[in-house]
C-alpha positions as CSV (number, residue, x, y, z in Angstrom):
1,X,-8.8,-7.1,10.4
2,X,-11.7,-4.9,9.9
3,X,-12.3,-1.6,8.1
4,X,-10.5,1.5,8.4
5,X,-11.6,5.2,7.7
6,X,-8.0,5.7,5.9
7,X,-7.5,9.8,4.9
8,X,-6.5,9.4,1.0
9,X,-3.0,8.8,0.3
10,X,-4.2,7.4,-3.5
11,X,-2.3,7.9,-6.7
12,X,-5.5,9.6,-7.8
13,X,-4.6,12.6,-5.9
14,X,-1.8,15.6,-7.2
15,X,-1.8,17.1,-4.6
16,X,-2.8,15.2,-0.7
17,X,-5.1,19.2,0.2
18,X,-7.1,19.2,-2.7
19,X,-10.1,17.4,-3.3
20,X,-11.1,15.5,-6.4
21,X,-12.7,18.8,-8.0
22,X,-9.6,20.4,-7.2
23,X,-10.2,22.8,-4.2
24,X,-9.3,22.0,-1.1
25,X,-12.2,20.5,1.3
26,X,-13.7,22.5,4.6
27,X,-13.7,19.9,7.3
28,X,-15.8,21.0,10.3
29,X,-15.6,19.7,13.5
30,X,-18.2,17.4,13.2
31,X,-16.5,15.7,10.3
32,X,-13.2,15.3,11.7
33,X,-15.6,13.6,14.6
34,X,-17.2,11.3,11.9
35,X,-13.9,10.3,10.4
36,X,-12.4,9.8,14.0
37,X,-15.3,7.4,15.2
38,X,-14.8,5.7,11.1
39,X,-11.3,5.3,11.6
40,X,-12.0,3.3,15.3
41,X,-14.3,1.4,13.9
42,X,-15.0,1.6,9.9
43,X,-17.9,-0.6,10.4
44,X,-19.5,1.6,12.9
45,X,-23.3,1.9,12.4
46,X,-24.1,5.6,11.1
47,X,-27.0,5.3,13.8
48,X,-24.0,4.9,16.5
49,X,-21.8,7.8,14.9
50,X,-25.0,9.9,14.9
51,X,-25.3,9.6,18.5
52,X,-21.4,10.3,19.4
53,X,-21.6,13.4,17.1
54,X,-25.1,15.0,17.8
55,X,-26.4,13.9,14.3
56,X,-29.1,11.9,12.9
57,X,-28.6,8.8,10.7
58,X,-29.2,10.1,7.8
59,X,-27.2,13.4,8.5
60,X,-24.1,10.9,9.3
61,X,-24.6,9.2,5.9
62,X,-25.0,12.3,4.0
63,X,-21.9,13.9,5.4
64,X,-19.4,10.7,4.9
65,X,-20.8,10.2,1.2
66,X,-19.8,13.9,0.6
67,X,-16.3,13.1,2.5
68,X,-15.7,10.1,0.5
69,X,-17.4,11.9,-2.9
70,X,-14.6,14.6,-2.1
71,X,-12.0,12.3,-1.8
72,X,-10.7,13.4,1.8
73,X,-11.2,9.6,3.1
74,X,-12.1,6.1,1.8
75,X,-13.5,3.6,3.8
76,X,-11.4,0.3,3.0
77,X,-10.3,-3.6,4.4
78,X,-6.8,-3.4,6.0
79,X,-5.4,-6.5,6.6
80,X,-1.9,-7.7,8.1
81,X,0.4,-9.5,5.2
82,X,1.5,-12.3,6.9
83,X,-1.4,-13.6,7.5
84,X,-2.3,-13.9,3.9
85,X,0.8,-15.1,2.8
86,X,2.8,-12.3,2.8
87,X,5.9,-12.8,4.4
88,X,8.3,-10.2,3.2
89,X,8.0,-6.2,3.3
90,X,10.7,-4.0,2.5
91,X,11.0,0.0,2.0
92,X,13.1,0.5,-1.5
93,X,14.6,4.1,-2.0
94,X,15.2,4.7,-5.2
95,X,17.7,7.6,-7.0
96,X,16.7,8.4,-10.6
97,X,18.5,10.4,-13.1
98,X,15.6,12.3,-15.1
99,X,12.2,12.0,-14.7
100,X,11.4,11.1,-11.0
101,X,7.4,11.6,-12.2
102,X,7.4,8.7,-14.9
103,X,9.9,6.7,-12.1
104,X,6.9,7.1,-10.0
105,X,4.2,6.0,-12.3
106,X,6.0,3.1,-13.2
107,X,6.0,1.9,-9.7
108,X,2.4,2.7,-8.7
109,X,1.7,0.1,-11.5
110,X,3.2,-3.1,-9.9
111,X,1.0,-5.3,-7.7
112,X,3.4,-5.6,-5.1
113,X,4.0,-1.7,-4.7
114,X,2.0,-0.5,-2.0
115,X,3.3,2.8,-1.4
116,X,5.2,5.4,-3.7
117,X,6.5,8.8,-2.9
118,X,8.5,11.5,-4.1
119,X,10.9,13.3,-1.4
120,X,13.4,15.2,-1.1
121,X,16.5,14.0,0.4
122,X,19.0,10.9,0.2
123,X,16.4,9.4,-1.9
124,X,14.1,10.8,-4.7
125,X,11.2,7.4,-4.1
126,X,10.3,5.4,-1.5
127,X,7.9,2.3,-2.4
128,X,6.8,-0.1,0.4
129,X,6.5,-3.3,-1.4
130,X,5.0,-6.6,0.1
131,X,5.6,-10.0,-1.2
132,X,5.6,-13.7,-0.6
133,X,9.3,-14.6,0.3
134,X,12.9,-12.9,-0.6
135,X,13.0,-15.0,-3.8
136,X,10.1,-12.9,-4.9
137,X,11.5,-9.5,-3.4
138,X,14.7,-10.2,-5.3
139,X,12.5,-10.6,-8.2
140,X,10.6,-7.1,-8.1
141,X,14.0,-5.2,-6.9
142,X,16.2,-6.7,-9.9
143,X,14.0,-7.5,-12.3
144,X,11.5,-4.9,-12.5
145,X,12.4,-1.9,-10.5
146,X,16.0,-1.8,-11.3
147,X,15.1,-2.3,-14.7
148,X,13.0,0.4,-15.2
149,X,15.1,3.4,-17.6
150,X,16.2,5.8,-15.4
151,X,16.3,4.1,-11.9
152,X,19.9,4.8,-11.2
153,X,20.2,2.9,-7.9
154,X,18.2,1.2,-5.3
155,X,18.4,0.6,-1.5
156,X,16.2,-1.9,0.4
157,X,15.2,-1.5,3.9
158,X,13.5,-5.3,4.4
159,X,10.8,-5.2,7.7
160,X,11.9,-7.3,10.3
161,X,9.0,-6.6,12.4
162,X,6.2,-3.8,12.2
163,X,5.9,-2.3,15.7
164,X,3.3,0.4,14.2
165,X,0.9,1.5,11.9
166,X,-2.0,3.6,12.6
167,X,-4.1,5.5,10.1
168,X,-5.7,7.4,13.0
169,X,-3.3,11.0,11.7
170,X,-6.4,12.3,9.8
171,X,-8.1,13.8,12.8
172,X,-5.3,14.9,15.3
């Protein structure tokens, strides 16, 4: 696949409105129509985004280093698992007794974690993980996840088939 403008969902971030100095970014028009033309096409010459915008070249590359300096997007590779070698995703909720932070951080550290979150409801995480077979799956669920001090129980929701996934929210 190629490159995606993804808004920031990064463990990096307290708190999703605030950017990396703390305060929360101003996003004008014209950079919610940079990041929509990035998110399209994340290989999109600045020259071309200039021209759909009403901005020079350099203007485009000045305002997307600022966005991507202030941490509101990131401009990465997204690829589809199974094609390399990938074949089993599941969502995991997990109910902790104490310290859903340190839960949380424990998670965020395993390879095959691609997704952590705190809520508030049946569960107190969810963590997508994607791995190479069940055998593996089993693995990170029992072995490592359940074993963590303070994980209290798990549920696993394994993917059967993804229908959709779109990082195109930031803009709308």
């Amino acid at each position: 696949m190629h490159s995606e403008a993804v808004a920031s969902r990064s463990a990096e971030h307290r708190d999703s409105r605030e950017s990396r100095n703390g305060s929360t970014p101003h996003l004008d028009a014209v950079s919610l129509a940079i990041i929509q033309q990035l998110q399209e096409d994340g290989r999109r010459p600045y020259a071309a985004i200039g021209k759909a915008v009403g901005l020079s070249e350099a203007a485009v590359r000045q305002r997307v280093q600022k966005l991507l300096d202030q941490g509101v997007m990131q401009i990465v590779a997204v690829t589809d698992p199974l094609t390399v070698g990938f074949r089993r995703q599941a969502m995991v909720g997990i109910n902790v007794e104490g310290d859903v932070e340190s839960i949380a951080d424990a998670l965020t550290d395993m390879a095959e974690v691609e997704y952590v979150v705190m809520t508030a409801g049946s569960y107190d995480i969810l963590a997508e993980i994607v791995c190479e077979d069940d055998d593996h799956l089993l693995d990170v669920i029992n072995k490592r996840i359940r074993a963590l001090p303070g994980v209290r129980s798990t549920e696993s929701f394994v993917y059967l088939k993804l229908k959709k996934q779109t990082y195109m929210w930031g803009t709308r």
